[in-house]
MIVEXLUM-128062 format. One record per residue (C-alpha): residue number from 0; residue in one letter; x, y, z. Coordinates in Angstrom, 1 decimal, decimal comma. Layout:
<atoms>
+------+------+--------+--------+--------+
! resi ! resn !   east !  north !     up !
+------+------+--------+--------+--------+
!  NUM !    A !      X !      Y !      Z !
...
+------+------+--------+--------+--------+
</atoms>
This chain:
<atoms>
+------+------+--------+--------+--------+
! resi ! resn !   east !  north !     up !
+------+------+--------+--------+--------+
!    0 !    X !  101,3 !   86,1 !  117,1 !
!    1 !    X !  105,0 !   87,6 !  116,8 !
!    2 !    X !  108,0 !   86,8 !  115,5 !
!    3 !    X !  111,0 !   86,6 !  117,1 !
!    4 !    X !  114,3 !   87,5 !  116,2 !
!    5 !    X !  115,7 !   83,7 !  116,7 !
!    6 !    X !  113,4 !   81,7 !  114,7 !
!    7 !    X !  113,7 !   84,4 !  112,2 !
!    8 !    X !  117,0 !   84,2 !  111,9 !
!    9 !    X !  116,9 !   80,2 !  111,6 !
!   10 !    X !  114,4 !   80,5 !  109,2 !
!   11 !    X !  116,5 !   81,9 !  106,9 !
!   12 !    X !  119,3 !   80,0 !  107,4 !
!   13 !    X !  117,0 !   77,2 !  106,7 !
!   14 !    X !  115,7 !   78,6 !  103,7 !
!   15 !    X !  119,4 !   80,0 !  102,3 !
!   16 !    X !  120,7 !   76,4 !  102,7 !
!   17 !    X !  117,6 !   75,1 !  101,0 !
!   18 !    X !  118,4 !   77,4 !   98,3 !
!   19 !    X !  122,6 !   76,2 !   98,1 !
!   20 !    X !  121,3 !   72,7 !   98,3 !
!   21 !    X !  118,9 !   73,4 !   95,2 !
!   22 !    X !  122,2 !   74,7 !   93,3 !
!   23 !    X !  124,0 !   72,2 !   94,3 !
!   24 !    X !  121,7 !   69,0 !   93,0 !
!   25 !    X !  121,2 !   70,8 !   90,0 !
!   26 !    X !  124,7 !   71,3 !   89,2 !
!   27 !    X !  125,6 !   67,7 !   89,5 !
!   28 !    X !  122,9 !   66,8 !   87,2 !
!   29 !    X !  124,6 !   69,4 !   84,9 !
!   30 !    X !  128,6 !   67,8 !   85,7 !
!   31 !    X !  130,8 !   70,2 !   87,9 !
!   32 !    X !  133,8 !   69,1 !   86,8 !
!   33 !    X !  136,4 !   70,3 !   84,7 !
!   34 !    X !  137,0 !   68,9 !   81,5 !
!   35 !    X !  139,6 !   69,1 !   78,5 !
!   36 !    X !  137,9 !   71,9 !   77,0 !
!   37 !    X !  137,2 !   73,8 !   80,3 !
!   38 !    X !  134,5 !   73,8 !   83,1 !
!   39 !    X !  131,6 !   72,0 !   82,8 !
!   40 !    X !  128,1 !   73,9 !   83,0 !
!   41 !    X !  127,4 !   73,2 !   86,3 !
!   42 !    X !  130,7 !   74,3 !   88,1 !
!   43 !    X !  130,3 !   77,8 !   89,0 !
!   44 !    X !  126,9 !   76,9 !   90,4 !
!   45 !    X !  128,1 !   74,3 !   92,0 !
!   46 !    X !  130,2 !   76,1 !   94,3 !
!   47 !    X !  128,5 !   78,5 !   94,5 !
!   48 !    X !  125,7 !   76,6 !   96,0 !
!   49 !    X !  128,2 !   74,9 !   98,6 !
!   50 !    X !  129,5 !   78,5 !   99,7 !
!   51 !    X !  125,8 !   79,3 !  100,3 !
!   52 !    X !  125,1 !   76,0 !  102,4 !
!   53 !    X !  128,2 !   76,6 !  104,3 !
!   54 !    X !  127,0 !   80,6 !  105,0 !
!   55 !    X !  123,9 !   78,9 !  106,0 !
!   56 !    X !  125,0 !   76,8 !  108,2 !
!   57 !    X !  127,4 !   79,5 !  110,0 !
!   58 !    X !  124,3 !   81,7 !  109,9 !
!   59 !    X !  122,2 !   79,3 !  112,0 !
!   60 !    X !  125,1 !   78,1 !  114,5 !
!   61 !    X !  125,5 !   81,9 !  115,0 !
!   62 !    X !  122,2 !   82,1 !  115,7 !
!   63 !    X !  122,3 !   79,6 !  118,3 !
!   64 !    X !  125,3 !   80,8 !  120,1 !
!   65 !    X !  124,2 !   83,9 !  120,0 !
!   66 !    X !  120,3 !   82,8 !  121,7 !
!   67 !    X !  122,3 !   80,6 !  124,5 !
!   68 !    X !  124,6 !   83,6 !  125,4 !
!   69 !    X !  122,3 !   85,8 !  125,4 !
!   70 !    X !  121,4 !   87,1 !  129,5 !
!   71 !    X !  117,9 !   87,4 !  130,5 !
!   72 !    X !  116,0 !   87,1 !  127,8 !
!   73 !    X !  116,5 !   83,9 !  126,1 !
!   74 !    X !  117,0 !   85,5 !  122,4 !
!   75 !    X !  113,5 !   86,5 !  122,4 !
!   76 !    X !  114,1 !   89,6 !  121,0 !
!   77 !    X !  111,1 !   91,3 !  119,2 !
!   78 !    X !  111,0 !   90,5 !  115,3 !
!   79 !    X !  107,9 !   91,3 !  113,5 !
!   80 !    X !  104,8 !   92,1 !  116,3 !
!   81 !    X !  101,4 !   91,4 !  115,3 !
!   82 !    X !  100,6 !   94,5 !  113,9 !
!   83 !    X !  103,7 !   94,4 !  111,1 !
!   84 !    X !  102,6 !   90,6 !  110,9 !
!   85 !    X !   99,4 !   91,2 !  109,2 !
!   86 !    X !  100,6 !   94,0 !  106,8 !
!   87 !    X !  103,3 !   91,6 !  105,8 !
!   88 !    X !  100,7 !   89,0 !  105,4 !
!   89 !    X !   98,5 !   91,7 !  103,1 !
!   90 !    X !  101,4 !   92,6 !  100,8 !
!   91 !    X !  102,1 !   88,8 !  100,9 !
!   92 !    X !   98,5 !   88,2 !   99,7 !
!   93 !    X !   98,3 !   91,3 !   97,6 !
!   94 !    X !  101,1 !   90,2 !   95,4 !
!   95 !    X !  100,1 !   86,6 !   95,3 !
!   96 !    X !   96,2 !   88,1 !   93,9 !
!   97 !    X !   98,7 !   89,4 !   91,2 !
!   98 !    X !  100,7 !   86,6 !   89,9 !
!   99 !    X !   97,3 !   85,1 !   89,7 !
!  100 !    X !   95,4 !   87,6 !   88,0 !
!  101 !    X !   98,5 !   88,8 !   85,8 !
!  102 !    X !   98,6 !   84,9 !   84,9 !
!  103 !    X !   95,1 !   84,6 !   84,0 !
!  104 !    X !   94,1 !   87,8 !   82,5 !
!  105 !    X !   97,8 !   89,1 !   81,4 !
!  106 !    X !  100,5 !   91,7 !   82,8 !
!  107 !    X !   97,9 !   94,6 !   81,6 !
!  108 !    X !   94,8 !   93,8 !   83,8 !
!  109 !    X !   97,1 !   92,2 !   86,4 !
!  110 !    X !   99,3 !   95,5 !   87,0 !
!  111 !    X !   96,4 !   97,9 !   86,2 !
!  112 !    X !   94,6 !   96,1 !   89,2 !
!  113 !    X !   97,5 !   95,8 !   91,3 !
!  114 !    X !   98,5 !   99,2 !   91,3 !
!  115 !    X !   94,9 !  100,6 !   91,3 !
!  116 !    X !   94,0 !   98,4 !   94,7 !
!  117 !    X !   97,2 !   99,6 !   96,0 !
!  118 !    X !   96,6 !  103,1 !   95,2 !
!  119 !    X !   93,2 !  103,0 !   96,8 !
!  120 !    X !   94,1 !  101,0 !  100,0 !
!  121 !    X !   97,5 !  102,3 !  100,9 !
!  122 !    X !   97,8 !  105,6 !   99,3 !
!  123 !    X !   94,3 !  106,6 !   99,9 !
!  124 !    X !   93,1 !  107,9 !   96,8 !
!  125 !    X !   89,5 !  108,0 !   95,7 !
!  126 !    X !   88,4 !  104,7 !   93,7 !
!  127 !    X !   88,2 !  106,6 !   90,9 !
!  128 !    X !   91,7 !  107,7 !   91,0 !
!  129 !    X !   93,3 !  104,9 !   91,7 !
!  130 !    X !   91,8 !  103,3 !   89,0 !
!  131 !    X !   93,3 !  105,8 !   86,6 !
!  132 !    X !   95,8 !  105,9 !   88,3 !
!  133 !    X !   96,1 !  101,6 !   87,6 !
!  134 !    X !   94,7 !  102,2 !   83,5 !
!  135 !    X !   97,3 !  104,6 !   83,3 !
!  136 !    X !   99,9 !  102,5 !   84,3 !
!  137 !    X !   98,8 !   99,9 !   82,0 !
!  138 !    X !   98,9 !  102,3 !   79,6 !
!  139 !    X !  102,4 !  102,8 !   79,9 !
!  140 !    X !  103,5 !   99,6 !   80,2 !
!  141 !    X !  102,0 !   98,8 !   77,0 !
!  142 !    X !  103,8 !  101,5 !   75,3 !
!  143 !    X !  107,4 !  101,3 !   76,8 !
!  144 !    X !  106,8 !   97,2 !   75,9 !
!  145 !    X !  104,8 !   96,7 !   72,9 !
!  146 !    X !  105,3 !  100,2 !   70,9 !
!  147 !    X !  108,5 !  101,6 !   72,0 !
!  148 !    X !  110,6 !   98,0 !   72,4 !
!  149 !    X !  108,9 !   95,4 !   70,1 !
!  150 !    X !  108,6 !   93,2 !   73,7 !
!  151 !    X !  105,6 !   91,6 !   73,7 !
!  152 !    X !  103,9 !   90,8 !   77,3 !
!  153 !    X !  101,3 !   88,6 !   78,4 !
!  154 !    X !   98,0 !   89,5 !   77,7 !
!  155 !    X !   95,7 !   86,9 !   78,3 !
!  156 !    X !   92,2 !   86,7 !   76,8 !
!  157 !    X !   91,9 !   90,6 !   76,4 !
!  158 !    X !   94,4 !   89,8 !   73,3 !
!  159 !    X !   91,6 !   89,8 !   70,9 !
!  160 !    X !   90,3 !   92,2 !   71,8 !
!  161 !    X !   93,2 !   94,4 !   71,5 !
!  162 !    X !   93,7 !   93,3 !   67,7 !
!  163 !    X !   97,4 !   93,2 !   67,6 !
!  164 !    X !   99,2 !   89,9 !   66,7 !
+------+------+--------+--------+--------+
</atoms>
């Protein structure tokens, strides 16, 4: 499967205008107006939502003119081949295994995971490394966040164990 450049382009103009129409609702549950005392709360991102529908939509008419001038080959310019496909589709996956984890078991065994796997599979460190590599991490998130800032994170059931709050 590939991508080409023409539905990726109207993808996103799809998705952009999605977005504007999102901050456009939303502002007019909020009011857009302007009232005696100045605007209301949902004026800025009300027009701002409108400027992104209208980018949108000259986005994807662009996109069009440009596929039915184009000579030859029909705007199917390469986007994304197979090969850059699946690795997109990994990362995809690998970050989605990490909201999830990071959700369930907190931002410590979430990131120390994450950056461990990633370590190991793209970097090509031993399993061992990458794992320190991934507690090490940890490590230093919880001491930048909990010790140095007074932030505390997510930690899920390993909370207890931790003995902190």
């Amino acid at each position: 499967m590939t991508v080409r450049r023409f539905h990726a382009e109207v993808a996103t103009a799809i998705g952009t205008g999605a977005l504007g129409a999102a901050a456009v609702i939303g502002a007019l549950e909020l009011g857009h107006g302007w009232s005696e005392s100045g605007p209301e709360s949902g004026y800025f991102p009300f027009y701002v939502g409108v400027i992104l529908i209208l980018a949108s939509l000259w986005n994807l008419g662009a996109a069009i003119v440009a596929r039915q001038t184009a000579q030859g080959d029909d705007g199917a310019e390469l986007f994304l081949d197979r090969e850059r496909l699946l690795r997109l589709g990994r990362f995809i996956g690998t970050m989605l295994a990490f909201v999830i984890l990071t959700v369930v078991m907190g931002i410590y065994v979430g990131a120390a995971s994450y950056v461990a796997w990633n370590a190991w599979r793209s970097g090509g460190y031993r399993a061992w490394v990458a794992l320190a590599i991934g507690c090490g991490f940890s490590v230093a998130l919880y001491l930048v966040f909990e010790v140095a800032f007074l932030v505390p994170l997510l930690k899920g059931p390993i909370e207890p164990l931790l003995g902190i709050y």
